[in-house]
N, CA, C and O of each residue as an XYZ file, in Angstrom:
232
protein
N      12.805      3.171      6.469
C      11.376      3.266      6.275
C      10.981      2.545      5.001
O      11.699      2.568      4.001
N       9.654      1.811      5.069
C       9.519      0.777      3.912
C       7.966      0.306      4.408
O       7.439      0.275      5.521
N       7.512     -0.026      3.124
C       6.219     -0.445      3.255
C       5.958     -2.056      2.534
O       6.179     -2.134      1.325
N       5.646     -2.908      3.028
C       5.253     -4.552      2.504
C       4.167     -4.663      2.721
O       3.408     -4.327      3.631
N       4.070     -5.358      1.489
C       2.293     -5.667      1.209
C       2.729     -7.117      0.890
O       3.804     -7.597      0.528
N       1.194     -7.782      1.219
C       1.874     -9.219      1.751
C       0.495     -9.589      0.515
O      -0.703     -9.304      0.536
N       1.383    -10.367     -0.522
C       0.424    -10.410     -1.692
C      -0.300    -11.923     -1.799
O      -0.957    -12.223     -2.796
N      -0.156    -12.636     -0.925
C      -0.750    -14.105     -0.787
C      -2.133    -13.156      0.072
O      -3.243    -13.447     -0.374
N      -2.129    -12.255      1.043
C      -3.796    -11.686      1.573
C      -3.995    -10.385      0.797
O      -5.090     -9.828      0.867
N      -3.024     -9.871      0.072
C      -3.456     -8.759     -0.821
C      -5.191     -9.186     -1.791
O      -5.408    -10.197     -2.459
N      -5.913     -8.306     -1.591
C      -7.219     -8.783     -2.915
C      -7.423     -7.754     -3.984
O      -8.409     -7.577     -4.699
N      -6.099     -7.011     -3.935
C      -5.979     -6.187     -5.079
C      -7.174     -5.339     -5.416
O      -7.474     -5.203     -6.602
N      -8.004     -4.658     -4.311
C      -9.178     -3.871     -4.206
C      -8.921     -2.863     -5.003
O      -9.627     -2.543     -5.959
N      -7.181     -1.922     -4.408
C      -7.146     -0.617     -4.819
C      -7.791      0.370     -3.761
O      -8.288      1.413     -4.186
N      -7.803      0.156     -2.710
C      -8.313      0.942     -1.387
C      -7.363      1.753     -1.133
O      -7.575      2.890     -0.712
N      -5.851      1.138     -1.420
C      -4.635      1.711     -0.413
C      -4.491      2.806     -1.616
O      -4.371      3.997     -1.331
N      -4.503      2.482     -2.597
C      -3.910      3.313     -4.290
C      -5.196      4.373     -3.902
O      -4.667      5.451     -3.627
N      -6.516      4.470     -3.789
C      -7.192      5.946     -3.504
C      -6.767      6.492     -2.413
O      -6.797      7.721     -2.464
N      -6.342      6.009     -1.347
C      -5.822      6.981     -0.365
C      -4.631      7.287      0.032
O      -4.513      7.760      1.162
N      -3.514      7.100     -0.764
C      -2.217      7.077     -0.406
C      -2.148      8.988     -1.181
O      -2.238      9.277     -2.374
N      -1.995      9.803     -0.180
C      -1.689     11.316     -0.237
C      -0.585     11.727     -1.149
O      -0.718     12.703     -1.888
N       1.006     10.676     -1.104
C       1.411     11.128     -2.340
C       1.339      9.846     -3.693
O       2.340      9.635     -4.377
N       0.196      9.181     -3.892
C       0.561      8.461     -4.867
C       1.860      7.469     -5.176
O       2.368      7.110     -6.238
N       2.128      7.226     -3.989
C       3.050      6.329     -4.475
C       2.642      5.208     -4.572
O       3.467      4.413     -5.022
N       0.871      4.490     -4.120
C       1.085      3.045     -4.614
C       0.434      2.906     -6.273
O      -0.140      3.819     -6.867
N       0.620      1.923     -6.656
C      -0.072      1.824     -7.959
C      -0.592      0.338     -8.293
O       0.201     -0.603     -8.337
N      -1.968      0.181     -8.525
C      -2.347     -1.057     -8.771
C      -2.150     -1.562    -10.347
O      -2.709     -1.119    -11.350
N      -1.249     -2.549    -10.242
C      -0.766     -2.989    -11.768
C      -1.265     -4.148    -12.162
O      -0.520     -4.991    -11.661
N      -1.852     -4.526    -12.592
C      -2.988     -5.685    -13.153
C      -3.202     -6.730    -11.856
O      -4.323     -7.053    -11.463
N      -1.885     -7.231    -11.221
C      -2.546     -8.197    -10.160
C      -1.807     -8.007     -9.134
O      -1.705     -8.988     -8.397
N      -0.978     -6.615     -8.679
C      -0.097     -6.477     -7.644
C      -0.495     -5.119     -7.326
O      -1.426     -4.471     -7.803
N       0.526     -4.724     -6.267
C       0.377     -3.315     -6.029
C       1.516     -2.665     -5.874
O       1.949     -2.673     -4.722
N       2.323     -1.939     -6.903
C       3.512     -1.826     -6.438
C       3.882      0.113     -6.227
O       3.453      1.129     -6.773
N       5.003     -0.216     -5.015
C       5.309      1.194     -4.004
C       6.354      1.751     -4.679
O       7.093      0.979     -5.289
N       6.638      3.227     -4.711
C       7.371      3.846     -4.763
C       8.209      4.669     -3.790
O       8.058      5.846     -3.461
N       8.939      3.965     -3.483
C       9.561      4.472     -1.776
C      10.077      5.197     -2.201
O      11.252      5.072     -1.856
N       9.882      6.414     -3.144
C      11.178      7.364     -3.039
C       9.883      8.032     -2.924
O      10.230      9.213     -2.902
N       8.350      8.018     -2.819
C       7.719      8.757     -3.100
C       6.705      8.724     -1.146
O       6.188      9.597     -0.450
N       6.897      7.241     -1.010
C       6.269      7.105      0.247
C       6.557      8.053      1.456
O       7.635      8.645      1.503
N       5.703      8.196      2.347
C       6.327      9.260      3.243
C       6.114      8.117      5.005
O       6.644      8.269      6.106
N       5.379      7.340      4.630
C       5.042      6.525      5.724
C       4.150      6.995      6.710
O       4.419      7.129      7.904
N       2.857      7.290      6.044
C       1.765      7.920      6.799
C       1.187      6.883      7.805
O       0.768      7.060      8.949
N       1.292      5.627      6.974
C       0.463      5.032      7.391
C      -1.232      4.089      6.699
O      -1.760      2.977      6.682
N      -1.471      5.653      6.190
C      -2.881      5.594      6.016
C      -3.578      4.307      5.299
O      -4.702      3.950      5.653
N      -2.772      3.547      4.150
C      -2.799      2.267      3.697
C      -2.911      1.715      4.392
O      -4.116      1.578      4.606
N      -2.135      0.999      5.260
C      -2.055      0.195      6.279
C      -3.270      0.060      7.635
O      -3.419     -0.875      8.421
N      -4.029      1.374      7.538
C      -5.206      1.406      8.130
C      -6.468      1.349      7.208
O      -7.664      1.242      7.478
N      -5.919      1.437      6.251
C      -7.342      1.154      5.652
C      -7.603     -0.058      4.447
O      -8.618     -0.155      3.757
N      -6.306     -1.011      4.394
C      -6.588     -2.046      3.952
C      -7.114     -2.708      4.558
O      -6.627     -2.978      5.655
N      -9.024     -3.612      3.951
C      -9.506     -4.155      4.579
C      -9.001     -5.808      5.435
O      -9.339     -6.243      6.536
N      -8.059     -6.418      4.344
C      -7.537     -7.257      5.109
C      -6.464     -7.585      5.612
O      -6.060     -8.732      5.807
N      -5.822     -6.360      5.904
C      -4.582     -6.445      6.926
C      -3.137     -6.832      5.598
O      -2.203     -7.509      6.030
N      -3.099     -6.544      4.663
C      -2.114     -6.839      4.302
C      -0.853     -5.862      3.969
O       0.132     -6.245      3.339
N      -0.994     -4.787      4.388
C      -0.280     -3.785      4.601
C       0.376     -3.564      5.108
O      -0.212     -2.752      5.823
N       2.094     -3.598      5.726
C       2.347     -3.576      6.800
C       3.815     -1.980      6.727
O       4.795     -2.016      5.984
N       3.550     -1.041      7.514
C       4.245     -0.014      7.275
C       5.287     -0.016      8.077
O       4.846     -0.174      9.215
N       6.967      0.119      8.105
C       7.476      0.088      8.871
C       8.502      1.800      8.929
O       9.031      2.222      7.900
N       8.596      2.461     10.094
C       8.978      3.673      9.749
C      10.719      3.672     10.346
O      11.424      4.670     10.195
């Protein structure tokens, strides 16, 4: 289980970082970086990044 964010369509909004339930993403000045020990693979990022750059694999 693993989550890629595809940072050439990433726009570094911070959409996925308010709704990720346990906090594992974090927006760091121009990236977004995951904490897979923390991810649970909801999903919910991946549906609510507006431009698809999210991609969750379980």
């Amino acid at each position: 289980m693993s989550i890629n964010i595809n940072r050439y369509k990433c726009g570094y909004c911070g959409a996925c970082v308010g709704v990720c339930p346990k906090g594992a993403l974090e927006l760091v000045e121009t990236w977004v970086e995951v904490d897979e020990n923390m991810c649970i693979t909801c999903g919910i990022c991946d549906r609510i990044c507006p431009v698809g750059a999210i991609e969750v694999m379980k």
